[in-house]
TITOR-232482 format. One record per residue (C-alpha): x, y, z; residue number from 1. Coordinates in Angstrom, 2 decimals, m for minus. Each point is the difference from the previous one (the first is absolute). Layout:
<nodes>
+---------+---------+---------+-----+
!       u !       v !       w ! seq !
+---------+---------+---------+-----+
!       X !       Y !       Z ! NUM !
...
+---------+---------+---------+-----+
</nodes>
This chain:
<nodes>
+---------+---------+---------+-----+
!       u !       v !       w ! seq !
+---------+---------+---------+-----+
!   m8.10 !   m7.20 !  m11.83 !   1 !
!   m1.36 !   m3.17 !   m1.95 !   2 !
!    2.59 !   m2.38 !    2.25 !   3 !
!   m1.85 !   m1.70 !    2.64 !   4 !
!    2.43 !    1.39 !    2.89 !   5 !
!    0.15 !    3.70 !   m1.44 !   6 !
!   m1.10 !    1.65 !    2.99 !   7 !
!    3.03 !   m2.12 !    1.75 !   8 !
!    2.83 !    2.48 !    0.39 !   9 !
!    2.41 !   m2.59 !    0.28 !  10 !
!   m0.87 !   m1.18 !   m3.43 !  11 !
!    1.05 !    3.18 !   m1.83 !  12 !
!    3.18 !   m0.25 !    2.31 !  13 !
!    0.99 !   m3.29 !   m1.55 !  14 !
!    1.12 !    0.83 !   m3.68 !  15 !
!    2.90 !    1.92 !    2.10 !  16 !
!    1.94 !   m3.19 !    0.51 !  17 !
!    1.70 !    0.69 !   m3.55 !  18 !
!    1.31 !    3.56 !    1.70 !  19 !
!    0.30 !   m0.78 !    3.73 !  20 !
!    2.32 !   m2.18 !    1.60 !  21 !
!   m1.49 !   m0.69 !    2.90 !  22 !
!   m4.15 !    0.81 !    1.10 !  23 !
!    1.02 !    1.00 !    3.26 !  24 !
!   m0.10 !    4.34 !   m1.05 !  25 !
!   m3.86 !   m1.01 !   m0.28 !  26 !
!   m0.23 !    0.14 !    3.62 !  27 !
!    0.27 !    3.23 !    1.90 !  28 !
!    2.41 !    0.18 !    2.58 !  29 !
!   m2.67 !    1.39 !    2.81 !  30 !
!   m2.64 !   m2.44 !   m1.38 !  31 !
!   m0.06 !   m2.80 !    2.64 !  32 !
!   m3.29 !   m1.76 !   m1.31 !  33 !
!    2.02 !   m1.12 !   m3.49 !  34 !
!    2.61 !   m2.36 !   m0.09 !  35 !
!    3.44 !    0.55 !   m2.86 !  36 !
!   m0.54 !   m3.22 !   m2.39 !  37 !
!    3.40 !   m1.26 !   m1.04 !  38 !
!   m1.00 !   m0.52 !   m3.25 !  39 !
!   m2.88 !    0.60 !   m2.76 !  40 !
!   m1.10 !   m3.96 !   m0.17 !  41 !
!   m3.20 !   m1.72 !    1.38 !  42 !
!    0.34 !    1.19 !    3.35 !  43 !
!    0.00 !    4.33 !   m1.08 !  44 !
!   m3.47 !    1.30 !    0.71 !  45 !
!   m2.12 !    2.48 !    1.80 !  46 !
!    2.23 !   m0.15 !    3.17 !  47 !
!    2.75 !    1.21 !   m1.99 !  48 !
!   m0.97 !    3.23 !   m1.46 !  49 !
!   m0.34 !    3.38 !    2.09 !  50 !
!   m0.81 !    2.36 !   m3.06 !  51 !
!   m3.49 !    0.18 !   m1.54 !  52 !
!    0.25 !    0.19 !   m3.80 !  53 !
!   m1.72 !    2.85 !   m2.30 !  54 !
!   m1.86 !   m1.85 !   m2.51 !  55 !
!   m0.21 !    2.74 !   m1.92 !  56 !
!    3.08 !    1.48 !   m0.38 !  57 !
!    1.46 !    0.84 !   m3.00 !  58 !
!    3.53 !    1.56 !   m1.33 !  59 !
!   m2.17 !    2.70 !   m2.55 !  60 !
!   m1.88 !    1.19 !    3.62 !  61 !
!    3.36 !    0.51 !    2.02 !  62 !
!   m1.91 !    1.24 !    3.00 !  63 !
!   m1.54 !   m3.10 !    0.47 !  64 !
!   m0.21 !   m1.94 !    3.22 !  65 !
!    2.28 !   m3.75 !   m0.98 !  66 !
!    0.40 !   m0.70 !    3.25 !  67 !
!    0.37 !    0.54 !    3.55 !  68 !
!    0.14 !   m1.13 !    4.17 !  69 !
!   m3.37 !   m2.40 !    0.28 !  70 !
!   m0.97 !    2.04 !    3.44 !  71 !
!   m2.49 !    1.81 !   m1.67 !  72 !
!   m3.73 !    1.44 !    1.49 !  73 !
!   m2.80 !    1.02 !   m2.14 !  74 !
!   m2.63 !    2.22 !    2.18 !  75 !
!    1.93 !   m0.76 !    3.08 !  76 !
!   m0.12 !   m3.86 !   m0.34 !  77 !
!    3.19 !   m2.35 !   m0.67 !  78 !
!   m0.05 !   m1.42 !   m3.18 !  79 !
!   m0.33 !   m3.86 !   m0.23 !  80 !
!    2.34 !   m2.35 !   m2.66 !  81 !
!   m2.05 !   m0.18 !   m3.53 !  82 !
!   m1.11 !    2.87 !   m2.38 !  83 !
!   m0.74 !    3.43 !    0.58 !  84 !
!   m1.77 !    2.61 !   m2.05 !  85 !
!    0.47 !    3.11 !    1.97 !  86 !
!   m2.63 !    2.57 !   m1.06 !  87 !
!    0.97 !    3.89 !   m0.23 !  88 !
!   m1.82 !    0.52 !    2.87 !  89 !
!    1.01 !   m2.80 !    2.53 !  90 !
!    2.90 !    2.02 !    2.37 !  91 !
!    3.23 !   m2.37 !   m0.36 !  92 !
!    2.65 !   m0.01 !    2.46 !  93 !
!    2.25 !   m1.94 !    1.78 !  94 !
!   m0.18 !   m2.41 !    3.06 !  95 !
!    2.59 !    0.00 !    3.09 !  96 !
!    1.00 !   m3.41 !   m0.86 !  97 !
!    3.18 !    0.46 !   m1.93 !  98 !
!    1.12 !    3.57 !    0.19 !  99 !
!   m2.09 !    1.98 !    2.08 ! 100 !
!   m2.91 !    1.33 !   m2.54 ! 101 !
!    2.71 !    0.23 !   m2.42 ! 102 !
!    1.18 !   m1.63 !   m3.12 ! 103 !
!    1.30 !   m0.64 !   m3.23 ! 104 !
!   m1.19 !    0.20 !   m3.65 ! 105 !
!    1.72 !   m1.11 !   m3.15 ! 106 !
!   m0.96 !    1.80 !   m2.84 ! 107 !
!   m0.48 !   m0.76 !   m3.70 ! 108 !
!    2.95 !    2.62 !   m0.60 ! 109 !
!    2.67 !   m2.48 !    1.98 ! 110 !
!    0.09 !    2.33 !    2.85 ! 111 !
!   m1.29 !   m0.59 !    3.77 ! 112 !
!   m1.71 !    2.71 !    2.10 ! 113 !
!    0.18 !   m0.69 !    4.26 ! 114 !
!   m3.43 !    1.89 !    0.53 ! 115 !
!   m2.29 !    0.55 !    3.65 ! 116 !
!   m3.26 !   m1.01 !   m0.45 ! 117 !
!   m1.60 !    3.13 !   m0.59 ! 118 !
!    2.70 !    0.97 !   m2.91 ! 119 !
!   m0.74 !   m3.13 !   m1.80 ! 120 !
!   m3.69 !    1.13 !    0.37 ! 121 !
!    1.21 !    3.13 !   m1.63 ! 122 !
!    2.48 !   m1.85 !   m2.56 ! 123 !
!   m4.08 !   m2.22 !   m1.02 ! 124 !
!   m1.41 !    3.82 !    0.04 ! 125 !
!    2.82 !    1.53 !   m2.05 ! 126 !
!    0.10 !   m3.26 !   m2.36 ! 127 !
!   m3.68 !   m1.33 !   m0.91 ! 128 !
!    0.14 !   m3.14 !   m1.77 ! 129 !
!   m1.26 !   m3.73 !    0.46 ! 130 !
!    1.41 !   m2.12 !    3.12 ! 131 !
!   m0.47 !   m3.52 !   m0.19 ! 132 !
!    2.19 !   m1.31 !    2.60 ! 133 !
!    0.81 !   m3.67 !    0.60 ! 134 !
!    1.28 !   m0.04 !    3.52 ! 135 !
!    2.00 !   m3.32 !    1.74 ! 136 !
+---------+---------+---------+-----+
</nodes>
């Protein structure tokens, strides 16, 4: 968090060009307000990324939130691009946008849960811990 552009998702995105071919599985398929980039150079940015990043995941807390589908709503309002601290009380959800108040999480444990708004409510419920959430 002591980089300049830390609550940029795209920025903690970037150190994947040693793993990824190509940037262009940044982009979800039913996300039509991102573009694919081509490649990780000068041009890669906000407008590339459709997954918010967990800032603080970690592998010892495998039921952390790494990452997930940037359509989120806290209290019924669309989350804007920058960072997030979601309290335990705010109600989090998803927006139409990209799946239809549904989406997906990554989790600290490698795996990826496809949840409804209200079960990721219940997944934040079920799993208290700290969600700051840098968001393209």
């Amino acid at each position: 968090m002591s980089h300049p552009l830390a609550a940029e998702a795209w920025i903690h995105y970037q150190p994947l060009s040693n793993e990824l071919s190509t940037p262009k599985v940044l982009v979800c398929p039913t996300d039509s307000q991102m573009k694919m980039a081509t490649d990780f150079g000068p041009g890669f940015g906000r407008s590339n990324v459709s997954y918010f990043v967990g800032l603080d995941a970690d592998e010892v807390r495998p039921n952390w939130i790494l990452s997930g589908d940037r359509n989120l709503t806290a209290n019924g309002v669309a989350l804007r691009p920058g960072l997030h601290v979601l309290d335990t009380n705010d109600v989090i959800g998803f927006t139409k946008a990209m799946h239809n108040q549904c989406g997906n999480i990554g989790l600290s444990d490698g795996s990826v849960q496809q949840l409804t708004s209200s079960a990721l409510q219940q997944y934040l419920l079920a799993n208290p811990q700290t969600n700051r959430l840098a968001l393209p």
